[in-house]
C-alpha angles and dihedrals in degrees: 000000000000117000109236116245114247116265111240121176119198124191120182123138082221102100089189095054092038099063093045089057091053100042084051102047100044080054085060100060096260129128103234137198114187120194133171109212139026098263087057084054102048080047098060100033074070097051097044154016119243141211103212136333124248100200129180113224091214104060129149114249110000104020134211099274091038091055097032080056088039091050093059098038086062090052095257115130092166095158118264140199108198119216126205154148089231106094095171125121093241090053097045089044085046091059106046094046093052077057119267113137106217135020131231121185110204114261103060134140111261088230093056083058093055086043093057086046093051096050087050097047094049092056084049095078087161117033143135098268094101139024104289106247135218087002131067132254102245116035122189133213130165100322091331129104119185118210097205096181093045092033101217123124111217119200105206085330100313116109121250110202120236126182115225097259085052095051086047092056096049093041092060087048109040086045087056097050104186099007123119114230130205120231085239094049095048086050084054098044089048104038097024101196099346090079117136128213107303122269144145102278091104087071092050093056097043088054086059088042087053086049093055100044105013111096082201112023094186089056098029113184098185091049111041128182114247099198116223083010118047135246144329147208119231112166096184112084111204116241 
């Protein structure tokens, strides 16, 4: 069976650049959608699932930090690699802190963007490029359900917002129900070869996880200790 190409969405107002983007890209073996404006963009987020987002900072009408604000307000953490003619620190900080995941000052090399897509999708084991195996595509806890394709964690139909760290680590556990899990596999399983040397920062980021889902997060009953291993996943709550 052939393997589907990885969805990747580019918006820029440039159409030179666009289409070079999109020329390049497809080259690279990736499915792309490119769109010049914020509507566009909004258009084809409800046709399709995406890999990752490819967003101009200088746009006409909304621009990149108002819809990358905008994106994660709404509950989608799809990943983003923020493009712009701004190379100064309190830009690039900006940007990242509205919640792109990654920086890119014009003018780049189109193969150090590739380069950028390819580090974050790696550390993506799991996300929504290709159809999810073996799992399903919603999957319900307590009063939560978790979209996996369109990564996003509703709480009785509101939107709980996730960054994307945060939607890589329940993901690995929610798609391993009752299976302990080792702090080094759930690094793995979150940063795939991109994993740096092992610390404690997995239980960091499960203590904001238990803040977000647990109705106690000092007696969490989703994600349980599992003491000398790690942690584990268990969606059914006993009565």
């Amino acid at each position: 069976m052939t393997t589907p190409r990885p969805r990747i969405l580019v918006l820029d107002d440039d159409l030179r650049l666009r289409e070079l983007l999109h020329r390049y890209l497809s080259q690279q073996g990736f499915n792309v959608t490119a769109v010049a404006d914020a509507n566009a963009l909004d258009q084809a987020l409800i046709k399709n699932s995406y890999g990752l987002l490819v967003l101009d900072l200088m746009l006409p009408g909304e621009d990149g930090l108002t819809l990358c604000r905008r994106l994660r307000d709404q509950g989608n953490h799809i990943p983003i690699i923020m493009l712009t003619a701004k190379g100064n620190d309190t830009d690039r900080i900006l940007g990242l802190n509205t919640g792109a995941d990654d920086y890119l000052s014009k003018p780049f090399n189109p193969k150090e963007l590739l380069a950028r897509i390819q580090a974050i999708l790696r550390r993506q084991p799991h996300h929504a490029l290709s159809p999810v195996e073996n799992t399903q595509d919603v999957i319900s806890f307590g009063p939560f359900r978790f979209y996996l394709l369109q990564r996003t964690l509703h709480k009785q139909g509101q939107p709980v917002s996730l960054s994307s760290s945060e939607f890589s680590l329940l993901r690995a556990l929610v798609t391993h129900p009752h299976e302990p899990l080792s702090r080094e596999k759930l690094t793995d399983l979150v940063r795939g070869k991109e994993r740096e040397v092992f610390d404690r920062s997995i239980d960091v980021q499960i203590s904001r996880l238990r803040r977000l889902i647990e109705e106690d997060p000092g007696q969490p009953c989703h994600i349980r200790t599992v003491w000398g291993i790690g942690y584990v996943f268990v969606p059914e709550v006993a009565k």
